[in-house]
C-alpha positions as CSV (number, residue, x, y, z in Angstrom):
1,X,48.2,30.2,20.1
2,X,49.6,31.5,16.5
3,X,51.4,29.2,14.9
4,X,52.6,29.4,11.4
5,X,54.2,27.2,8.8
6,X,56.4,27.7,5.9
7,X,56.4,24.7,3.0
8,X,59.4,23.9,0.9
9,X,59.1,22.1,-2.2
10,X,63.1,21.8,-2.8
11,X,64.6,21.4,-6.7
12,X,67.6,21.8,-8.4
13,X,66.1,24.5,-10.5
14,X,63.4,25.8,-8.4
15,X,62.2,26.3,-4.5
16,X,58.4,25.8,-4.2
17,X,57.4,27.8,-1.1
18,X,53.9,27.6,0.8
19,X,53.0,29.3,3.9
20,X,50.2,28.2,6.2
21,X,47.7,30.8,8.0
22,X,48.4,32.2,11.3
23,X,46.3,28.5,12.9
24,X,48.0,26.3,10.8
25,X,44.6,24.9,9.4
26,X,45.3,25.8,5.6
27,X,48.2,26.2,3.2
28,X,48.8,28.7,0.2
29,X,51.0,28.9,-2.5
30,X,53.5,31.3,-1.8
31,X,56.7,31.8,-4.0
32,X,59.2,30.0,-6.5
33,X,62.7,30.6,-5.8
34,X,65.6,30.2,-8.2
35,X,67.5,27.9,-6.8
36,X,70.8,29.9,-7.1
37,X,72.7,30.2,-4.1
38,X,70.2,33.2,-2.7
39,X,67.2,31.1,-1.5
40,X,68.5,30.5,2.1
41,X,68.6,34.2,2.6
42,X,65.2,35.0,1.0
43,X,63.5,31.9,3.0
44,X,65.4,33.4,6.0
45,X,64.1,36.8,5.5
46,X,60.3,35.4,4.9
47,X,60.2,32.9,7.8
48,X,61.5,36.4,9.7
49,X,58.8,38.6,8.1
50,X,55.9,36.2,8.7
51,X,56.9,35.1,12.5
52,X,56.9,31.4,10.9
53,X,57.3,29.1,13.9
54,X,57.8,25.8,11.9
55,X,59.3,24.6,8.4
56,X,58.5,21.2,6.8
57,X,61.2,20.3,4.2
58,X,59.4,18.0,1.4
59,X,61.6,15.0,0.7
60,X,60.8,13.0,-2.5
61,X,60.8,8.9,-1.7
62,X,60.7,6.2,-3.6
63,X,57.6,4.7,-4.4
64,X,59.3,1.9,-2.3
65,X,59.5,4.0,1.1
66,X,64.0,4.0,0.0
67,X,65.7,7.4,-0.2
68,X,67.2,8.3,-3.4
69,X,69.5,10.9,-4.5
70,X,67.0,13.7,-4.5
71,X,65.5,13.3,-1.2
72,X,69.6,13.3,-0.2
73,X,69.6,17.3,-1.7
74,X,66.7,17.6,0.1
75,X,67.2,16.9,3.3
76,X,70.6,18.6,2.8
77,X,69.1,21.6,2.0
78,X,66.7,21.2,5.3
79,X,69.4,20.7,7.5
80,X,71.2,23.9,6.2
81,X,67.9,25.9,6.7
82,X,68.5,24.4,10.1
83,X,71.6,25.7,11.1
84,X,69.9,29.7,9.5
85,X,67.3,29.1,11.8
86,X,67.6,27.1,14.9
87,X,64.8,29.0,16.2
88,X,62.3,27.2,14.2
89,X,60.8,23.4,14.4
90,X,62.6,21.6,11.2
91,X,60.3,18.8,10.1
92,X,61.3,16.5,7.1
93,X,58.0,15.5,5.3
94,X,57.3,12.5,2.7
95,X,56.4,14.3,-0.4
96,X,56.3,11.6,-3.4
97,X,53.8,12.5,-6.4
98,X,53.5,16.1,-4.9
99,X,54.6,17.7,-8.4
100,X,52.5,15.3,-10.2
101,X,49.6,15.8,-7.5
102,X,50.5,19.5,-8.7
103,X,50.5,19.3,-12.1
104,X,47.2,17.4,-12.0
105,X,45.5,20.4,-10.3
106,X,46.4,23.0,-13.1
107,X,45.5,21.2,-15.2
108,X,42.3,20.3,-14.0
109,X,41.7,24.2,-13.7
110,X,42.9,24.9,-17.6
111,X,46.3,26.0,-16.7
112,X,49.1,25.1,-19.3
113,X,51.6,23.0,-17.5
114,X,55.2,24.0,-19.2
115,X,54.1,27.7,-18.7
116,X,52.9,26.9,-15.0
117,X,56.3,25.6,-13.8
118,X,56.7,28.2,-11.4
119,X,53.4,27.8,-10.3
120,X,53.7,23.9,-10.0
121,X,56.5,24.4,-7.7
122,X,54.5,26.3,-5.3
123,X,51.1,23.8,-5.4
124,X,53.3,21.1,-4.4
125,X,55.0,23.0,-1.8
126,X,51.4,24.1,-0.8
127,X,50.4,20.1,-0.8
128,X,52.9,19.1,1.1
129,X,52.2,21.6,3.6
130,X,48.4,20.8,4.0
131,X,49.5,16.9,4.1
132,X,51.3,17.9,7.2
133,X,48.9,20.6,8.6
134,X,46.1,17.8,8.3
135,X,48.4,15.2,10.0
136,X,48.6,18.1,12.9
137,X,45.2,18.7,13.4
138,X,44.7,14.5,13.6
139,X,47.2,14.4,16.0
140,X,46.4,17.0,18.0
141,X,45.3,16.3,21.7
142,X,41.7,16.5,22.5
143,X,39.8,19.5,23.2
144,X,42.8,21.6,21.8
145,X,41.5,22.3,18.7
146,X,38.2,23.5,20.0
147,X,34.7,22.2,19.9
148,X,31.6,23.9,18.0
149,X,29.4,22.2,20.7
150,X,31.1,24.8,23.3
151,X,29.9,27.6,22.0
């Protein structure tokens, strides 16, 4: 069965988007929205385009496990992607140290950070994504995932 994921890394400035492959094993970057007043319709239109099944909205904790202000935009934002697309599974995700998970990437592969924002935005949506993608696959019943041994 295809199943397919959309990420979203929410901001005040930017949208980090990541998009997982058609068997929800892996994520990838995707796009960095302004966040303007247009990114519902554009997130609309890809989760459209790309047959996306599910979106996990990345809410920033506490270190502490409270909520704070951001994660409030957040899951704001989530639940208005919601009412766009009631079609879809809406799944609110823990995302703390993401962006610094993120920055620690690029920088690990010689990218300069302050001219990489809009590319940190998308690694951290693309994290948060695999986090839950891997959670999945833990999850998952047994046998549904397949079995090398039955070949």
């Amino acid at each position: 069965m295809s199943e397919r994921w959309l990420g979203v890394d929410y901001g005040d400035v930017r949208i980090g988007i990541a998009l997982s492959d058609e068997l929800a094993l892996l994520a990838h970057p995707a796009a960095t929205l302004a966040n303007d007043g247009t990114a519902l319709a554009t997130i609309r239109d890809l989760v459209v385009r790309k047959k996306v099944t599910g979106i996990v909205v990345g809410v920033p904790r506490n270190m502490n496990g409270t909520f704070g202000p951001s994660a409030d935009k957040a899951k704001k934002f989530g639940e208005e992607l919601g009412k766009h697309l009631p079609e879809q599974r809406l799944v609110f995700w823990d995302e703390r140290l993401t962006t610094a998970e993120a920055q620690r990437i690029l920088h690990g592969a010689g990218r300069n950070i302050k001219s990489s924002r809009p590319v940190v935005d998308q690694v951290a949506a693309q994290i948060l994504l695999q986090s839950y993608l891997d959670c999945l696959q833990l999850t998952a019943p047994e046998g549904e995932l397949g079995n090398i041994d039955d070949e």
